[in-house]
C-alpha distance (Angstrom), angle and dihedral (degrees) to the residues before:
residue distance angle dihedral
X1 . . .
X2 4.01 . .
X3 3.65 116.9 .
X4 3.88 96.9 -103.8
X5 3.99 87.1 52.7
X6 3.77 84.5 48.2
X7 3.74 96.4 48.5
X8 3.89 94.7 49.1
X9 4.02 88.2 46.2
X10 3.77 95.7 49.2
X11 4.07 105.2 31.8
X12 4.20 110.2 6.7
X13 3.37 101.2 50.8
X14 3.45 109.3 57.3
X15 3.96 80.5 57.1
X16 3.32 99.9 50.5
X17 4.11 92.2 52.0
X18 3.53 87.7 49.7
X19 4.16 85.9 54.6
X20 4.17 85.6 51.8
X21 3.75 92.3 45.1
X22 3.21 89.5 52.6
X23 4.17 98.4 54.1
X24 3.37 88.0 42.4
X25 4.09 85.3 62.8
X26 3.54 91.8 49.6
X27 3.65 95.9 43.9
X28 4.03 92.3 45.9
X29 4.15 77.7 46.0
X30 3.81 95.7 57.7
X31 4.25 87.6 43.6
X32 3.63 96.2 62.7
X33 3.79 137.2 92.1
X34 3.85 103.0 -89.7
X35 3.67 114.6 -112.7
X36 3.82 140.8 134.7
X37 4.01 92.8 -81.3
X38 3.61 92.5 42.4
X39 3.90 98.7 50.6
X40 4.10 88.1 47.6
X41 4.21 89.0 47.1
X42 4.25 78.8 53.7
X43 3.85 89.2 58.1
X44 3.35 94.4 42.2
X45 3.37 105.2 52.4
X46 4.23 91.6 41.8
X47 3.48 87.4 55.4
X48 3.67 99.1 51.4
X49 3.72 86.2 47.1
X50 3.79 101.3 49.6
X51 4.05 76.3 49.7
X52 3.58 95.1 54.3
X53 3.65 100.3 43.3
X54 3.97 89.3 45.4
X55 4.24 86.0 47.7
X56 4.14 87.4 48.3
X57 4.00 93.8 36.6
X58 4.48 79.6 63.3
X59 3.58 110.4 34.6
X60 3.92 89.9 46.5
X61 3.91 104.3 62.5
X62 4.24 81.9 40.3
X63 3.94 100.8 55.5
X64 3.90 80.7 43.5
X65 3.47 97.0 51.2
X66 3.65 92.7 41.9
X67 4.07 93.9 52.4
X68 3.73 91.7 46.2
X69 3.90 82.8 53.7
X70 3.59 101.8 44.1
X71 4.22 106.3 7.6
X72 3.76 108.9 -169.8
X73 3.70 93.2 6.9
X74 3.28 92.6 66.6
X75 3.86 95.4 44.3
X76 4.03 90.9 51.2
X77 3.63 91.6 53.2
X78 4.19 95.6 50.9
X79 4.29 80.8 48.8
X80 3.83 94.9 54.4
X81 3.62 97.8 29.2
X82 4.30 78.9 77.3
X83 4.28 85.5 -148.5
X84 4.17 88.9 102.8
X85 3.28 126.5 44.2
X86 3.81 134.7 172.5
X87 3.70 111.9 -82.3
X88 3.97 115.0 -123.4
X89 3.63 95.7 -131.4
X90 3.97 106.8 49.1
């Protein structure tokens, strides 16, 4: 693997299926019979999207900055530091 593929398997990735999750919520949201619990599960799930897209939208541009700055330094220290770890379904 090259260290960009590495970087989106160990630290991107999660983030951006937390970003899908999360419009799936609000799509499954919009989909069911409107009451009280329903429209608060809607704001719920938009705001934890608009979070996870803003969350994604910052640590993006920094892991790439940060690999362009110190390539495969950079992706040996995010192995040993133990905090990412390959996700089982990429």
């Amino acid at each position: 693997m090259n260290n960009e593929t590495q970087l989106n398997h160990l630290v991107l990735s999660p983030f951006r299926e937390v970003v899908v999750k999360c419009r799936e919520a609000v799509e499954n949201a919009k989909t069911a019979q409107n009451d009280a619990g329903v429209q608060a599960m809607t704001k719920a799930s938009r705001g934890l999207l608009t979070k996870s897209e803003r969350a994604l939208g910052k640590i993006e541009p920094l892991c790439k900055r940060l690999l362009e700055e110190y390539g495969e330094v950079f992706i040996d220290a995010l192995k040993e530091s133990g905090m990412f770890s390959p996700s089982s379904s990429s």
